[in-house]
PQR file of N, CA, C, O and H, with PARSE charges and radii, in Angstrom:
ATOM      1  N   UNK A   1       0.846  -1.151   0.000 -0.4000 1.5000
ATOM      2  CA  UNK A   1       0.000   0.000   0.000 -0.0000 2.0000
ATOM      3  C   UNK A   1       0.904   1.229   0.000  0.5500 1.7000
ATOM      4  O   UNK A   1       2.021   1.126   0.507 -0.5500 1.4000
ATOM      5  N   UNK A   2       0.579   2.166  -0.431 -0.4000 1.5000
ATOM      6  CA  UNK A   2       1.235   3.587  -0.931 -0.0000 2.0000
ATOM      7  C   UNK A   2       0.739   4.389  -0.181  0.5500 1.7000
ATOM      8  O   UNK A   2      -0.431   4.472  -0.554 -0.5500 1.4000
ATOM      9  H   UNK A   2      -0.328   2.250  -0.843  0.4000 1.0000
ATOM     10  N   UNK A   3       0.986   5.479   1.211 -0.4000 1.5000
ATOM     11  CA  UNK A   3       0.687   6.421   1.753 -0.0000 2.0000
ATOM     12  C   UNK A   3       1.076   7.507   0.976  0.5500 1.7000
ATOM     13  O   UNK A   3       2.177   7.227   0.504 -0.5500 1.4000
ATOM     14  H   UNK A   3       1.937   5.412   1.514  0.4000 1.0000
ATOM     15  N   UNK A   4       0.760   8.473   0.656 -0.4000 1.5000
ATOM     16  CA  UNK A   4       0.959   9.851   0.520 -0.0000 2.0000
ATOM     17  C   UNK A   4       0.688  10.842   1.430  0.5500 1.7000
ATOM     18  O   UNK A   4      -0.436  11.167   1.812 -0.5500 1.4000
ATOM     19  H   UNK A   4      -0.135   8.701   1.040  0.4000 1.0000
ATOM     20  N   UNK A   5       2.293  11.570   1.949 -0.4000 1.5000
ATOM     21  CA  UNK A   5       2.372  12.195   2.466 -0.0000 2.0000
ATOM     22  C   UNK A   5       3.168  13.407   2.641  0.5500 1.7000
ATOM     23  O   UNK A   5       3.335  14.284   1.794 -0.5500 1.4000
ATOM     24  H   UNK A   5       3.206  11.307   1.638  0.4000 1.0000
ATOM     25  N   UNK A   6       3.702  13.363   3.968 -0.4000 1.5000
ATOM     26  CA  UNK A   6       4.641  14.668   3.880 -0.0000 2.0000
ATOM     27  C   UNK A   6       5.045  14.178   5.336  0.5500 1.7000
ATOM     28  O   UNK A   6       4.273  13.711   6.173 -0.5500 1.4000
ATOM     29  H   UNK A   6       3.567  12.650   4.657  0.4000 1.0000
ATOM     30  N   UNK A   7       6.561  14.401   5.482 -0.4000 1.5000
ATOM     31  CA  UNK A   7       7.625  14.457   6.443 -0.0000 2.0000
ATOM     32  C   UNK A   7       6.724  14.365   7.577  0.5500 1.7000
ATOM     33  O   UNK A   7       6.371  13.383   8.231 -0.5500 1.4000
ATOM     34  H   UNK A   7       7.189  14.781   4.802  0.4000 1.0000
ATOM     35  N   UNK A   8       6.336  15.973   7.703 -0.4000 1.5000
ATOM     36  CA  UNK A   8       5.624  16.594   9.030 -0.0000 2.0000
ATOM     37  C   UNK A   8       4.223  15.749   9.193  0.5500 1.7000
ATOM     38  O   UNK A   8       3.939  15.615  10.384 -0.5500 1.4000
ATOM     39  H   UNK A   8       6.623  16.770   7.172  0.4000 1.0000
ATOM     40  N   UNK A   9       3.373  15.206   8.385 -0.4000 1.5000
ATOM     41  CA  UNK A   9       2.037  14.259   8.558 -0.0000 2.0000
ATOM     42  C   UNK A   9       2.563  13.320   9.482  0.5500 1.7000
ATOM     43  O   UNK A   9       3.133  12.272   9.179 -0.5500 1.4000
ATOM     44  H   UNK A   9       3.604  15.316   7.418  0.4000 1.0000
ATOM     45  N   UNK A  10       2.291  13.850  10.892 -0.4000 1.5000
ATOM     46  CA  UNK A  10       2.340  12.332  11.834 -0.0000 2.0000
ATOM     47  C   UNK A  10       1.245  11.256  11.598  0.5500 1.7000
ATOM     48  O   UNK A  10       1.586  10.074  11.656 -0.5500 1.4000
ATOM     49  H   UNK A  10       1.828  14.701  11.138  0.4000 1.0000
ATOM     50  N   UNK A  11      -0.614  11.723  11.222 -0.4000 1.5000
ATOM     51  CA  UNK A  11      -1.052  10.813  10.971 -0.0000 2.0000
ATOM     52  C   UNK A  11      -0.699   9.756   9.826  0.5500 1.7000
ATOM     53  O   UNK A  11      -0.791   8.539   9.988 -0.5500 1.4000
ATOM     54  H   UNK A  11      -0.891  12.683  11.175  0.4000 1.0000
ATOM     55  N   UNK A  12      -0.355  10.275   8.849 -0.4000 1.5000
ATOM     56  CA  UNK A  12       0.343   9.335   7.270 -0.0000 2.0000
ATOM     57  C   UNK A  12       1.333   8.758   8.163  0.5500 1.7000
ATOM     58  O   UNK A  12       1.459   7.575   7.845 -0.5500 1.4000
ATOM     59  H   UNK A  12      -0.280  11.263   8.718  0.4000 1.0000
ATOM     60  N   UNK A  13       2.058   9.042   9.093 -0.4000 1.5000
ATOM     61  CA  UNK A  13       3.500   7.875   9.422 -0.0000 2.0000
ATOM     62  C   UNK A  13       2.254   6.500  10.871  0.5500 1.7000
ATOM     63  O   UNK A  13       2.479   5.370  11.304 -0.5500 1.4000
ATOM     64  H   UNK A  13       1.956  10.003   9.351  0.4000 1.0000
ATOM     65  N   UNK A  14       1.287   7.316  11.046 -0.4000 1.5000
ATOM     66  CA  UNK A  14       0.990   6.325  12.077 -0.0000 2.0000
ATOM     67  C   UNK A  14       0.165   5.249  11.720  0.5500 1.7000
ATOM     68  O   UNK A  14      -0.019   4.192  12.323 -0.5500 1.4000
ATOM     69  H   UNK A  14       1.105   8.234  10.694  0.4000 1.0000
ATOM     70  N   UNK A  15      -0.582   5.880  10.057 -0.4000 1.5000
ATOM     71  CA  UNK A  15      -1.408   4.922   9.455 -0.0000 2.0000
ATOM     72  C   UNK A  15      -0.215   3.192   9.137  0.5500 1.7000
ATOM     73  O   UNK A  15      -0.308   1.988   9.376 -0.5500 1.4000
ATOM     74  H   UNK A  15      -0.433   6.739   9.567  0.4000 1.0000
ATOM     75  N   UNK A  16       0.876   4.225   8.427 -0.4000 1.5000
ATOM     76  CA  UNK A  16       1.488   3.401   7.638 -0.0000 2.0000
ATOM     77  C   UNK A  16       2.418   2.247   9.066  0.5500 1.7000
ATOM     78  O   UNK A  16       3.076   1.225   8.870 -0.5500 1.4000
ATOM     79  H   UNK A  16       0.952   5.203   8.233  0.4000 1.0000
ATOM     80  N   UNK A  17       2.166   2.809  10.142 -0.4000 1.5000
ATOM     81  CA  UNK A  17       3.224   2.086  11.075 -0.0000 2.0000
ATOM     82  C   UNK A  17       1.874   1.022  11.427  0.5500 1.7000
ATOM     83  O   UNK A  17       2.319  -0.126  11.425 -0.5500 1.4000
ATOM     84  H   UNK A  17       1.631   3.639  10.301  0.4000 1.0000
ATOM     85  N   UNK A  18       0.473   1.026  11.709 -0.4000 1.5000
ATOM     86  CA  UNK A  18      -0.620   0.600  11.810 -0.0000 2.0000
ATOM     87  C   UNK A  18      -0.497  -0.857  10.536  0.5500 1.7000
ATOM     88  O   UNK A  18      -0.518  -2.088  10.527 -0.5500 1.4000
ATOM     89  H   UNK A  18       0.111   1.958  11.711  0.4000 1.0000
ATOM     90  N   UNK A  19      -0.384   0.148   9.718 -0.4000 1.5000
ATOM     91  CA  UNK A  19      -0.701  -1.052   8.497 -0.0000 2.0000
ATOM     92  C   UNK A  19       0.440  -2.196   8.726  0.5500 1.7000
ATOM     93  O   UNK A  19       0.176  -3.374   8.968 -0.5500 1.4000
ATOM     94  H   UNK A  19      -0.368   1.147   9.725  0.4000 1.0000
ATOM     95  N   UNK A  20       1.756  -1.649   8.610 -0.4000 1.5000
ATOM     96  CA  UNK A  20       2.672  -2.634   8.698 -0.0000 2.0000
ATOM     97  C   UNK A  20       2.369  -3.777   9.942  0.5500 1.7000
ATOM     98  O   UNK A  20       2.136  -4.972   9.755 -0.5500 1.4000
ATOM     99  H   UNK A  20       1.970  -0.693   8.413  0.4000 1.0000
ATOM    100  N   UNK A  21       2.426  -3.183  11.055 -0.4000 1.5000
ATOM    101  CA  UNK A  21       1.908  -3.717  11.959 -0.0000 2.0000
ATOM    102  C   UNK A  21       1.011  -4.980  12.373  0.5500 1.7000
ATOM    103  O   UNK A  21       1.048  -5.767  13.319 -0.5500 1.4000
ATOM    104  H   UNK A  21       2.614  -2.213  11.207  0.4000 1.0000
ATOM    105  N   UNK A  22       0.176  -4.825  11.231 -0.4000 1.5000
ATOM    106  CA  UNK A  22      -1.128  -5.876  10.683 -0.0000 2.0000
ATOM    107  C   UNK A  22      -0.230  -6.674   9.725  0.5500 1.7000
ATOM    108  O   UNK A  22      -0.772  -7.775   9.625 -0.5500 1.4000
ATOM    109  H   UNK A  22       0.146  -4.186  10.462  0.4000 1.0000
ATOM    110  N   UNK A  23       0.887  -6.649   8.970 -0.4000 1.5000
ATOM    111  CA  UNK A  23       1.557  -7.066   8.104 -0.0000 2.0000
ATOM    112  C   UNK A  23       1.244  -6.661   6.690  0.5500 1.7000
ATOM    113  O   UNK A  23       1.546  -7.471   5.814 -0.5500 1.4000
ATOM    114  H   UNK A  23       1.327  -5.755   9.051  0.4000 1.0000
ATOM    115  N   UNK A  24       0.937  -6.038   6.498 -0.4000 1.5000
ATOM    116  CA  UNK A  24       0.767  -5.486   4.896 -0.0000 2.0000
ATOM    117  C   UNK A  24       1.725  -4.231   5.047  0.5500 1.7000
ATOM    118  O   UNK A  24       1.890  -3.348   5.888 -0.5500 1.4000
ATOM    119  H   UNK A  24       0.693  -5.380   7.210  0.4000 1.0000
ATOM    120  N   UNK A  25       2.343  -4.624   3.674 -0.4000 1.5000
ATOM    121  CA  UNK A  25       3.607  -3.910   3.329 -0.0000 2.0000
ATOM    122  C   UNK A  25       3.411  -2.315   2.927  0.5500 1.7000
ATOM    123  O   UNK A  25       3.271  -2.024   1.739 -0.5500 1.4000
ATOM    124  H   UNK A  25       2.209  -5.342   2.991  0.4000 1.0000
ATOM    125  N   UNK A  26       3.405  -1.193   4.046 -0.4000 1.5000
ATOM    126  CA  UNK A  26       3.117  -0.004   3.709 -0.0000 2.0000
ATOM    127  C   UNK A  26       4.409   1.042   3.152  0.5500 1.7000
ATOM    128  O   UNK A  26       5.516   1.240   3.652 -0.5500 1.4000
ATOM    129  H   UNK A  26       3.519  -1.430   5.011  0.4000 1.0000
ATOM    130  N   UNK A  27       3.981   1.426   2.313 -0.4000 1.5000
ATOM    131  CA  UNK A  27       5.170   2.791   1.443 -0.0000 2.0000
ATOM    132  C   UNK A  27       4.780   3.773   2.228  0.5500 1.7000
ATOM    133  O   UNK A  27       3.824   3.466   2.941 -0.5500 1.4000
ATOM    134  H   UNK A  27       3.082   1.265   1.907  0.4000 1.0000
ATOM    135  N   UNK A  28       5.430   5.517   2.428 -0.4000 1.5000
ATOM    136  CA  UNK A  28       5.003   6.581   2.937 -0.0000 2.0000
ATOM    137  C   UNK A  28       5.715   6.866   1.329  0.5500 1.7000
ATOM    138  O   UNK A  28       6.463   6.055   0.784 -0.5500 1.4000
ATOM    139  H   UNK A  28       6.206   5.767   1.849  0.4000 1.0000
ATOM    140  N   UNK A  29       5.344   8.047   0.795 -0.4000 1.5000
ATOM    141  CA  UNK A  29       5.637   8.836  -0.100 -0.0000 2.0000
ATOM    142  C   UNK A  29       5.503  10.123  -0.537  0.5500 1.7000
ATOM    143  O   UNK A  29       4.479  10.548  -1.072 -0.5500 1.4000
ATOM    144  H   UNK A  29       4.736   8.706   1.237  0.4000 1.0000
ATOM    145  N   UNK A  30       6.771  10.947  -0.277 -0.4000 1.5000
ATOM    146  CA  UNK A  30       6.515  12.482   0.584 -0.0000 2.0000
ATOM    147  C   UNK A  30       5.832  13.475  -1.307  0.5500 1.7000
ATOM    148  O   UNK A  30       6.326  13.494  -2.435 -0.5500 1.4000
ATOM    149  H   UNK A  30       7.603  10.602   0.158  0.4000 1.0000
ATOM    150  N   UNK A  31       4.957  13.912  -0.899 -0.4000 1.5000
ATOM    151  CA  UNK A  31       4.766  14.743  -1.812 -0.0000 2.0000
ATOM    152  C   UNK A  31       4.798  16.041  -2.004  0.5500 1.7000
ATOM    153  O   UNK A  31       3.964  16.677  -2.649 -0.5500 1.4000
ATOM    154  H   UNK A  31       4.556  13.897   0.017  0.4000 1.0000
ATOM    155  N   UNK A  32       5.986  16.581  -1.323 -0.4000 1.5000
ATOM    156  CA  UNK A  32       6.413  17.620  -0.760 -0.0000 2.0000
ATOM    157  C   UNK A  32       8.082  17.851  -1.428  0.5500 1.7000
ATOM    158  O   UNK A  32       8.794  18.792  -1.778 -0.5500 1.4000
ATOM    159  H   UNK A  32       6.664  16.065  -0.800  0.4000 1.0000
ATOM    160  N   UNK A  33       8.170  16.123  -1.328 -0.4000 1.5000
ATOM    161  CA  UNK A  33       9.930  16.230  -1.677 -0.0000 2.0000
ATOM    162  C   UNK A  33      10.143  15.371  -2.732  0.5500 1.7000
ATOM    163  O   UNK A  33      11.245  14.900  -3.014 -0.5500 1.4000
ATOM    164  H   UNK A  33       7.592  15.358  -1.043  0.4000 1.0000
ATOM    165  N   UNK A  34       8.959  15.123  -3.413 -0.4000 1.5000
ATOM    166  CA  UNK A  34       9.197  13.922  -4.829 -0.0000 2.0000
ATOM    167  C   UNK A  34       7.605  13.918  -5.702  0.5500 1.7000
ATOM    168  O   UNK A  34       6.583  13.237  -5.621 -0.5500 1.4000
ATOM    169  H   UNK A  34       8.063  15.505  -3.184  0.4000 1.0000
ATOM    170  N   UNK A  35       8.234  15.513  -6.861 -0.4000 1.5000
ATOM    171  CA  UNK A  35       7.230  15.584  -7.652 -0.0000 2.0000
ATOM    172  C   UNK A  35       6.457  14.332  -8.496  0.5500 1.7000
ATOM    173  O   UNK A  35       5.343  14.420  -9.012 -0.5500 1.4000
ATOM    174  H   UNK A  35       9.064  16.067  -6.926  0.4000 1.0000
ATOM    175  N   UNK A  36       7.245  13.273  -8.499 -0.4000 1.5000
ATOM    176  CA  UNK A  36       6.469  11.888  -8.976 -0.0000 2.0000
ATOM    177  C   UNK A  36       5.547  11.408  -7.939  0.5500 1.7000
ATOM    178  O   UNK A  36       4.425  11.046  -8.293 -0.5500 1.4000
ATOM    179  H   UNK A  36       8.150  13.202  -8.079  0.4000 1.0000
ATOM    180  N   UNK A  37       5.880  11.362  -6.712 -0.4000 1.5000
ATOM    181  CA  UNK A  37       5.004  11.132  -5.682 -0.0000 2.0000
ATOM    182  C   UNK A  37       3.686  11.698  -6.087  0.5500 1.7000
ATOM    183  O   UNK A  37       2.760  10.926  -6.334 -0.5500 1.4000
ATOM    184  H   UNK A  37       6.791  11.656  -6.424  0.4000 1.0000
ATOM    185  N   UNK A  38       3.506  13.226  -6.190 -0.4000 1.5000
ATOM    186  CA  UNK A  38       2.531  14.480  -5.703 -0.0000 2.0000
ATOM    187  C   UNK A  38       1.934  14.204  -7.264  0.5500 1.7000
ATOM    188  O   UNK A  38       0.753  14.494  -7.453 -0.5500 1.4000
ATOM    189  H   UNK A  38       4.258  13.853  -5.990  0.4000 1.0000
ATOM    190  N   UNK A  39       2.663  13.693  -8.300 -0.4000 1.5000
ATOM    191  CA  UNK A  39       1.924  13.634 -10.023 -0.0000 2.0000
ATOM    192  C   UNK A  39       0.983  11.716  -9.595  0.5500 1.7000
ATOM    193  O   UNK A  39      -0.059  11.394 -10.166 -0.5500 1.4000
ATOM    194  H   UNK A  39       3.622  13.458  -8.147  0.4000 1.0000
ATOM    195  N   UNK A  40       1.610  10.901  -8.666 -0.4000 1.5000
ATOM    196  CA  UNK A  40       1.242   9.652  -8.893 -0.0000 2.0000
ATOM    197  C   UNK A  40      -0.053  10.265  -7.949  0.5500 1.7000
ATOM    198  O   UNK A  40      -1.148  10.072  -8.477 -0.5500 1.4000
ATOM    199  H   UNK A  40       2.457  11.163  -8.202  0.4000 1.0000
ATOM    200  N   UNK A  41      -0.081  10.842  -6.880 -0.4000 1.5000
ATOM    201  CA  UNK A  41      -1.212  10.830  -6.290 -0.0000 2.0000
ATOM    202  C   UNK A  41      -2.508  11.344  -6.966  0.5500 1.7000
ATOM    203  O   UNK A  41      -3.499  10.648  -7.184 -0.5500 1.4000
ATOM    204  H   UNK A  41       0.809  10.999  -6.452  0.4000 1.0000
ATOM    205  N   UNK A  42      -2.382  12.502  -7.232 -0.4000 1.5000
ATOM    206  CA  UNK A  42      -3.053  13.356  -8.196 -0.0000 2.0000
ATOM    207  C   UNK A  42      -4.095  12.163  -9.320  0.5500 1.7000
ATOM    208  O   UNK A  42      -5.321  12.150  -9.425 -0.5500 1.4000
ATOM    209  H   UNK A  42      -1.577  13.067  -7.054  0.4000 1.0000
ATOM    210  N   UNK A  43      -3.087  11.271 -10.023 -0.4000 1.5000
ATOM    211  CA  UNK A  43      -3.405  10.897 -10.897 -0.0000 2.0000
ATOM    212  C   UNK A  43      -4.500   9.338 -10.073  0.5500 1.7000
ATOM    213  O   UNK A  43      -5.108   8.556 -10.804 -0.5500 1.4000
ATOM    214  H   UNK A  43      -2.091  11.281  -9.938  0.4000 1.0000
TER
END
């Protein structure tokens, strides 16, 4: 699973620490610091 986020989003880091947690393999992906990130979300 693919979070989109940003550095400072504590909820996006707590989802993704949640998910892992359960065992499903979570991404964070800053869209702040990686215009492919912020174009994949968008899209």
């Amino acid at each position: 699973m693919i979070i989109y986020g940003a550095s400072w989003c504590e909820p996006c880091h707590q989802a993704a620490d949640y998910l892992r947690s359960k065992g499903i393999a979570a991404a964070v992906r800053d869209i702040e610091e990686d215009a492919g990130a912020a174009a994949e979300m968008q899209d």
